[in-house]
C-alpha positions as CSV (number, residue, x, y, z in Angstrom):
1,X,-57.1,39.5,72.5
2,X,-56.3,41.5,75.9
3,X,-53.9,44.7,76.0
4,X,-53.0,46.4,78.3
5,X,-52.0,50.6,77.1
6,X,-50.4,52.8,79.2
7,X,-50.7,56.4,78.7
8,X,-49.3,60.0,80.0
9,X,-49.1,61.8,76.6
10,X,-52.5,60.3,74.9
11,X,-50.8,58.6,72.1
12,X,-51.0,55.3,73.1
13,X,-54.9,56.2,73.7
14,X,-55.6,57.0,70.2
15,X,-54.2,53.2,69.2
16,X,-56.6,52.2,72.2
17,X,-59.4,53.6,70.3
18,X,-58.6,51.8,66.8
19,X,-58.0,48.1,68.9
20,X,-61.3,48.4,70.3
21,X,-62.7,48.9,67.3
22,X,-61.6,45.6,66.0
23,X,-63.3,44.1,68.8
24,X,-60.3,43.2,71.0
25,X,-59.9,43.8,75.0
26,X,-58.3,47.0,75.8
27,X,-57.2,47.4,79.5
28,X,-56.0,50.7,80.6
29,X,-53.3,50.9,83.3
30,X,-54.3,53.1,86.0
31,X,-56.1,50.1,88.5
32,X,-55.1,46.7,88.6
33,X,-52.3,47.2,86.5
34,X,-49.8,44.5,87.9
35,X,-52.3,42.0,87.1
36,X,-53.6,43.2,84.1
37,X,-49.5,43.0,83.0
38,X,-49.9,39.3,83.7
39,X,-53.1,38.6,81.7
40,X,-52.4,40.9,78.9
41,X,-50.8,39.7,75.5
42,X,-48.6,42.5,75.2
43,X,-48.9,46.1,76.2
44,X,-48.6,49.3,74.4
45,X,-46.9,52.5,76.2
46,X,-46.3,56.1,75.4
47,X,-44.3,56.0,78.8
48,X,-43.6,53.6,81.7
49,X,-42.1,53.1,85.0
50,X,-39.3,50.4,86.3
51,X,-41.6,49.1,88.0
52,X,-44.3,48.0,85.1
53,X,-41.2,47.0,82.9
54,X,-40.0,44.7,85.6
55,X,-43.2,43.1,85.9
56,X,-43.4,42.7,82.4
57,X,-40.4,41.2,82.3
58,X,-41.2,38.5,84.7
59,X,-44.0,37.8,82.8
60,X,-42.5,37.8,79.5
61,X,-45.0,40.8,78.3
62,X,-43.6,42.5,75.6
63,X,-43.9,46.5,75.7
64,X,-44.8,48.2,72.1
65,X,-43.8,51.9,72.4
66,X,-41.6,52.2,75.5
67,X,-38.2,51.5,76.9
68,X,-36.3,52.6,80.6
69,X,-32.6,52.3,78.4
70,X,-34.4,54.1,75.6
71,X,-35.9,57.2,77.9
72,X,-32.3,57.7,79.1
73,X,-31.9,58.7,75.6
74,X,-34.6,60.5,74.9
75,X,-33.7,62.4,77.8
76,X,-30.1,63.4,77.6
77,X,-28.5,64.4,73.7
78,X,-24.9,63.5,75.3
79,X,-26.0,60.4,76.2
80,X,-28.0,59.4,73.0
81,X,-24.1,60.9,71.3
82,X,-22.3,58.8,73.0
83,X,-23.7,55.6,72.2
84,X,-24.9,56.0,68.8
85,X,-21.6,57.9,67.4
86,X,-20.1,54.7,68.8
87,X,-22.5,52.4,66.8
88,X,-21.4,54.4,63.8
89,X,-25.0,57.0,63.2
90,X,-23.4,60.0,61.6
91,X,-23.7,63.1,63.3
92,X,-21.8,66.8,62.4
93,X,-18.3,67.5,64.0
94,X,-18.9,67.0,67.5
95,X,-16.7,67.7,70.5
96,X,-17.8,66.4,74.4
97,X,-16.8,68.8,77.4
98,X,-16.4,68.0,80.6
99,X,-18.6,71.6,81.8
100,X,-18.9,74.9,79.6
101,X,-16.2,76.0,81.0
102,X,-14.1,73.8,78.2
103,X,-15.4,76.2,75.9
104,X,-13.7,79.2,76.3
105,X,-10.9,78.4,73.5
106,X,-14.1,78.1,71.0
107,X,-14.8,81.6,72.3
108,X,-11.6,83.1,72.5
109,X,-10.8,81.8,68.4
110,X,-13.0,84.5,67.3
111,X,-14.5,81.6,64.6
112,X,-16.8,82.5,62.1
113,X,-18.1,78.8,62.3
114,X,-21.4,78.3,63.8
115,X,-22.4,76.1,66.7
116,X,-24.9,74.1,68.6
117,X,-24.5,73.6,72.3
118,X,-26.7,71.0,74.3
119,X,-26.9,69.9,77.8
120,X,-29.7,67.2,78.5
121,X,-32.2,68.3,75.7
122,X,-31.6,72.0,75.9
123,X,-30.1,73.1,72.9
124,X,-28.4,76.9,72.2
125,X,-27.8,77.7,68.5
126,X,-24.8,80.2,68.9
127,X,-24.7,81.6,65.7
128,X,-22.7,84.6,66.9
129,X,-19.9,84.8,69.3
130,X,-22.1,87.0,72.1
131,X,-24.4,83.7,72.3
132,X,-21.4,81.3,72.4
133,X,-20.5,83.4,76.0
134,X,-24.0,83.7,76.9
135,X,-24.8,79.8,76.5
136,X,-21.6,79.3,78.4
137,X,-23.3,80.9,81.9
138,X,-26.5,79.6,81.4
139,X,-25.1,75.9,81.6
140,X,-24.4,74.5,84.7
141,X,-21.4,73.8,86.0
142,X,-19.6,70.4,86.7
143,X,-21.7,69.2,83.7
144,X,-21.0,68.0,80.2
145,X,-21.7,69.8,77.2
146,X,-21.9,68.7,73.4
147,X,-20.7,71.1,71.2
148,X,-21.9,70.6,67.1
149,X,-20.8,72.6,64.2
150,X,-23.8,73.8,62.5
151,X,-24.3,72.3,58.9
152,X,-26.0,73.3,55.9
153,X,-28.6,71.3,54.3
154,X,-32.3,70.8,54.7
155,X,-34.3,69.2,57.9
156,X,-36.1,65.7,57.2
157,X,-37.1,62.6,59.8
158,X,-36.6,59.2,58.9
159,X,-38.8,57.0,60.9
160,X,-38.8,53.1,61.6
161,X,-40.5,50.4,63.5
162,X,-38.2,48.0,65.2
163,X,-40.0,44.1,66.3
164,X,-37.0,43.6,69.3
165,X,-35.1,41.3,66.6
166,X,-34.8,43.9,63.4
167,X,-36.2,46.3,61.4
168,X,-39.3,46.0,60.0
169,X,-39.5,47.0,56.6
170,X,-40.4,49.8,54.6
171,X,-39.1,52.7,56.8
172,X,-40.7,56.2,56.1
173,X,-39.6,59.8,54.7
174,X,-40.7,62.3,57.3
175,X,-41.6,66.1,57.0
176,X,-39.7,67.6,60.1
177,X,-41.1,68.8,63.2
178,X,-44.3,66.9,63.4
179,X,-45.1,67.3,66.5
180,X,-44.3,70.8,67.1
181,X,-46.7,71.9,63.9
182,X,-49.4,69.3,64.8
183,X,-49.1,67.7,61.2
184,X,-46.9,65.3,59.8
185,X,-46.3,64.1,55.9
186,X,-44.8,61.2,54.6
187,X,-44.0,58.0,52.5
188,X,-42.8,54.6,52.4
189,X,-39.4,54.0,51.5
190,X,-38.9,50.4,50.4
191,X,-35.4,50.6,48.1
192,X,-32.1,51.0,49.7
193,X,-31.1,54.7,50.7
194,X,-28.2,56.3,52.7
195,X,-31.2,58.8,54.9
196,X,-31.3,54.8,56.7
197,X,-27.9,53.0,56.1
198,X,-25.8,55.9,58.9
199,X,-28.5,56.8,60.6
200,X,-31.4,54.2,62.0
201,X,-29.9,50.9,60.9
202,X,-26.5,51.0,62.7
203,X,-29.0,51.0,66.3
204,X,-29.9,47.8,65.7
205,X,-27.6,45.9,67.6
206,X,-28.1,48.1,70.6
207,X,-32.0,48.3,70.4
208,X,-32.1,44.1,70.2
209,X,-29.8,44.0,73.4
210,X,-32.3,46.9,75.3
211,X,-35.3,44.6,74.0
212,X,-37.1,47.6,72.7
213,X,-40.4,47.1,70.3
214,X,-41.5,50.4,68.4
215,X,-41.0,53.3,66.4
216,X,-37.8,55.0,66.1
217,X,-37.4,58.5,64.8
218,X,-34.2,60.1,63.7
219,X,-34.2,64.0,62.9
220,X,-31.7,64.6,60.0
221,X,-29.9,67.6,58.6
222,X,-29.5,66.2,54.5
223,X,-27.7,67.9,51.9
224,X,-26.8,66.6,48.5
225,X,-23.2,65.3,49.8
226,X,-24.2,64.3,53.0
227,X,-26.3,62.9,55.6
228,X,-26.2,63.8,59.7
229,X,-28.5,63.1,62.2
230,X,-29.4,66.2,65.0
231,X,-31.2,63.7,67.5
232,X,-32.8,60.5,67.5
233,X,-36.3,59.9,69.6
234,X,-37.3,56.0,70.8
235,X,-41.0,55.9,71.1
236,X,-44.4,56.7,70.0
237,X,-44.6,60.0,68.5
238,X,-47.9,61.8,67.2
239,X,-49.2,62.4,64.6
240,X,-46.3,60.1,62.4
241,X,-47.7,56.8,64.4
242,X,-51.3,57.8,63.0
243,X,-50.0,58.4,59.5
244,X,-47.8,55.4,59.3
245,X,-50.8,53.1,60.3
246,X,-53.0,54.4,57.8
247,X,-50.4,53.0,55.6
248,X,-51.1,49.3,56.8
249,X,-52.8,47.3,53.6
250,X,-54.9,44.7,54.3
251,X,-53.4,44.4,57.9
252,X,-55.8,45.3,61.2
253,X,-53.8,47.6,63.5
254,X,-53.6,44.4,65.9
255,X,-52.3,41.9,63.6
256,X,-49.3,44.5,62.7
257,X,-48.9,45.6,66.5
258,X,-49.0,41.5,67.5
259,X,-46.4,40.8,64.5
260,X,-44.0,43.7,66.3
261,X,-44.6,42.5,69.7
262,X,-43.1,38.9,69.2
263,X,-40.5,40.2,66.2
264,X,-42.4,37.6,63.9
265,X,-41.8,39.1,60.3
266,X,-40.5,41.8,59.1
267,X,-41.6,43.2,56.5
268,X,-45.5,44.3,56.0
269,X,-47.8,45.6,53.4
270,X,-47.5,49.2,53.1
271,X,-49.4,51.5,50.8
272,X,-46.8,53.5,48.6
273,X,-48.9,56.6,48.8
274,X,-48.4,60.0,50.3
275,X,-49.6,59.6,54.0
276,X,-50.7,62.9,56.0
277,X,-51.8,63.3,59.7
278,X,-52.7,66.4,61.6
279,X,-53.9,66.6,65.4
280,X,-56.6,68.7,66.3
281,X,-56.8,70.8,69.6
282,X,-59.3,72.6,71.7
283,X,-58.4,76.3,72.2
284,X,-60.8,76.7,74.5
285,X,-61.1,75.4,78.6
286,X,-63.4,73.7,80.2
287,X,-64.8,72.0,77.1
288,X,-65.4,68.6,78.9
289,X,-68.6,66.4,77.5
290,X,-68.9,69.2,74.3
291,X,-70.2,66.9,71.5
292,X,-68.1,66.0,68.5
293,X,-70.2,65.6,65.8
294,X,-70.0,64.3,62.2
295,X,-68.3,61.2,63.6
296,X,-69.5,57.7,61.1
297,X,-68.6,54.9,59.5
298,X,-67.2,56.0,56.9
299,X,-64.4,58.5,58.4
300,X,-64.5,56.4,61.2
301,X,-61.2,54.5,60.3
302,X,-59.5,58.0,59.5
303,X,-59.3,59.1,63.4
304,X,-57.4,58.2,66.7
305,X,-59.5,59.8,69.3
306,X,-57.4,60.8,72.4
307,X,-58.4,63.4,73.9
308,X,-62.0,62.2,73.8
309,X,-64.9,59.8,75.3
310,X,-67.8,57.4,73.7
311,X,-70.8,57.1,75.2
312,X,-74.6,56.6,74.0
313,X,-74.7,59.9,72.2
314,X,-71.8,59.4,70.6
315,X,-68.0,61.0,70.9
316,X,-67.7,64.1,72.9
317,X,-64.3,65.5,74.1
318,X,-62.7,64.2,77.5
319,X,-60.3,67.1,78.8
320,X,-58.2,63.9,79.3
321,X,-55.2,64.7,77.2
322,X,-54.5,67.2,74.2
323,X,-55.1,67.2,70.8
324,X,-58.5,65.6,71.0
325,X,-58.3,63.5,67.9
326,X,-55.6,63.2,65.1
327,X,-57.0,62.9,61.3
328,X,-54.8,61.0,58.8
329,X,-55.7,60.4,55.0
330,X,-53.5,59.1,52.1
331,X,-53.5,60.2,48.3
332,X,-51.4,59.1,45.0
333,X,-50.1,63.0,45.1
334,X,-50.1,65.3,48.5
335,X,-52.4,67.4,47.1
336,X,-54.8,64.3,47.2
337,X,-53.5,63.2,50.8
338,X,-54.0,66.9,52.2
339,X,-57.4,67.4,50.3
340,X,-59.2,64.0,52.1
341,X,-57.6,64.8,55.4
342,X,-59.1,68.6,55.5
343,X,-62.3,67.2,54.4
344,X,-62.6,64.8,57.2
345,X,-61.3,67.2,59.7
346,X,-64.5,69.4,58.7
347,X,-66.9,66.8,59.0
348,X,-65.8,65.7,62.3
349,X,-65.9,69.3,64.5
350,X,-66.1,70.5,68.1
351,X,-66.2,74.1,69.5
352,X,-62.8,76.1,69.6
353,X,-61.3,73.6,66.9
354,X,-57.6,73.5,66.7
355,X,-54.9,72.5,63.7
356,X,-52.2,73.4,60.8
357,X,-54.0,74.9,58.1
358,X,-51.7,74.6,55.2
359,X,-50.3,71.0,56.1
360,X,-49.2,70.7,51.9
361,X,-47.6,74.3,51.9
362,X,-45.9,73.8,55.0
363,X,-44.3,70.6,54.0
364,X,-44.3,69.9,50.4
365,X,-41.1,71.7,49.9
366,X,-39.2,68.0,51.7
367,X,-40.9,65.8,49.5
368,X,-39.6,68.4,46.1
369,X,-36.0,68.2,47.5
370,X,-36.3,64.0,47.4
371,X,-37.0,64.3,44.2
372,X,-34.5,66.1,43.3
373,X,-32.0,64.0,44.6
374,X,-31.7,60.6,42.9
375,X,-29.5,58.9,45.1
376,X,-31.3,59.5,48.3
């Protein structure tokens, strides 16, 4: 099978690495990418231009991973408001300005109540009235502003792969701020649960107009009354993608990426197991062609290489893109899950190594609250 992956951020490279591995044609789009678009089966993106998802159109070349309605969302917080509070996701009390300037009467009230401001993906926390005024000149004018009362509660993700058609089931429990700590936890969700039924599953309708194939993240504020979502990201995300695919049972990487591509099930085999993923970085320049060693067989189908290169020695790093692989493990606890990951990031090393030390500490604390609460 031919695909074609497109890649800015890497992600999409570290799914490269795995499909190659099964033996399939990977085609990377930086030469001869209109025609590759017209002799791939499908193509996976981290990012794309109008110009590739036009061609793809014509061709009827479904896009994994990437979406031109979608990246208006991902790029602009009023924008992703205004059409999901429409759709009925449930966000905190929200008011829409025309400019900052609207917000002088939240200034002038003296409130004790605590805010959120954004403007495109800038966001102010204005947790005093000094930073309410501040925010307001550091916005520019002529603009429009979302202002969100700040809630109480505990940050989680919920994640979700959509086929273009519906969702595919199980979606996934997600420790927050993955990408920011460089480690992600997480677990299948198969029953019924109110962190999906106001938050991911009301965009269906909307993502099956758009045509969009791929994961879908939404970054929730939960408490034990209530459920709100703080923003919502279309796309490949690292390290969840990683984790989430060494969840697949039974199923090679292309077979579940071929069943999203042309929406034809939806529902796969998923192991019910703690799944972990952490990315690991250089901290060091200039490392092109350093050896990565301790790379075999049987780790081997633990990694997504990005930011790296095979050649007859064997992996080394490429400079290409960071981190410069992403290690993912699963466990029946997530002591076990964090336990094989660490040991496979040690076996697998390069100079000026790079990740989250105390991935269980750091995250176990989400997965104690779920437990807690029975009708999550």
């Amino acid at each position: 099978m031919k695909i074609l992956v497109i890649s800015d951020s890497g992600i999409a490279l570290g799914l490269a690495h795995r499909l190659t591995q099964e033996g399939h044609e990977v085609v990377f789009g930086k030469s001869n990418m209109m025609r590759s678009i017209q002799e791939c089966k499908f193509i996976i993106a981290d990012s794309c231009s109008d110009s590739v998802y036009n061609r793809a159109k014509t061709y009827n070349k479904p896009i994994i991973g990437c979406n031109p309605f979608a990246d208006q969302l991902n790029a602009d917080a009023i924008k992703e408001y205004d059409l999901c509070s429409r759709l009925g996701v449930e966000y905190p009390n929200s008011e829409l300005y025309d400019d900052a300037t609207g917000l002088q009467p939240r200034l002038l009230e003296g409130s004790a109540k605590r805010y959120y401001i954004k403007h495109k993906r800038r966001v102010f926390r204005c947790t005093k009235p000094e930073w309410l005024a501040w925010a307001m000149y550091e916005l520019p004018p002529d603009q429009r502003v979302l202002l969100q009362e700040e809630v109480l509660g505990d940050d989680l993700s919920v994640i979700g792969w959509f086929n273009g058609l519906s969702w595919v089931e199980p979606f996934f429990f997600s420790s927050p701020y993955a990408s920011r700590i460089g480690g992600v936890s997480m677990l299948a969700q198969k029953k019924p649960s109110r962190l999906t039924e106001k938050t991911l599953k009301p965009l269906e309708k909307w993502l099956k107009i758009v045509d969009y194939r791929g994961p879908v993240t939404a970054n929730l504020i939960v408490n034990q009354k209530n459920v709100y979502v703080k923003s919502i990201n279309i796309g490949l995300t690292a390290p969840c993608v990683f984790a989430m695919i060494e969840g697949l049972k039974r199923m090679p990487l292309s077979d579940f990426l071929n069943m999203l591509a042309f929406g034809s099930d939806t529902d796969v085999s998923t192991s019910l197991d703690y799944l972990v993923g952490i990315s690991v970085s250089s901290i060091d320049a200039d490392m092109r062609g350093a050896p990565i060693l301790g790379v075999e067989n049987g780790n081997l189908d633990h990694l997504f290489f990005q930011g790296a290169y095979k050649d007859g020695a064997g992996y080394a790093v490429s400079e290409d893109c960071d981190p410069v692989y992403t290690a993912v493990a699963h466990g029946r606890d997530l002591t076990e899950a964090a336990r094989r990951v660490y040991r496979t990031i040690g076996e697998v090393q390069f100079p000026g190594m790079s990740f989250i030390t105390n991935l269980h500490g750091q995250t176990s604390t989400t997965f104690n609250k779920l437990r807690g609460w029975s009708d999550i």
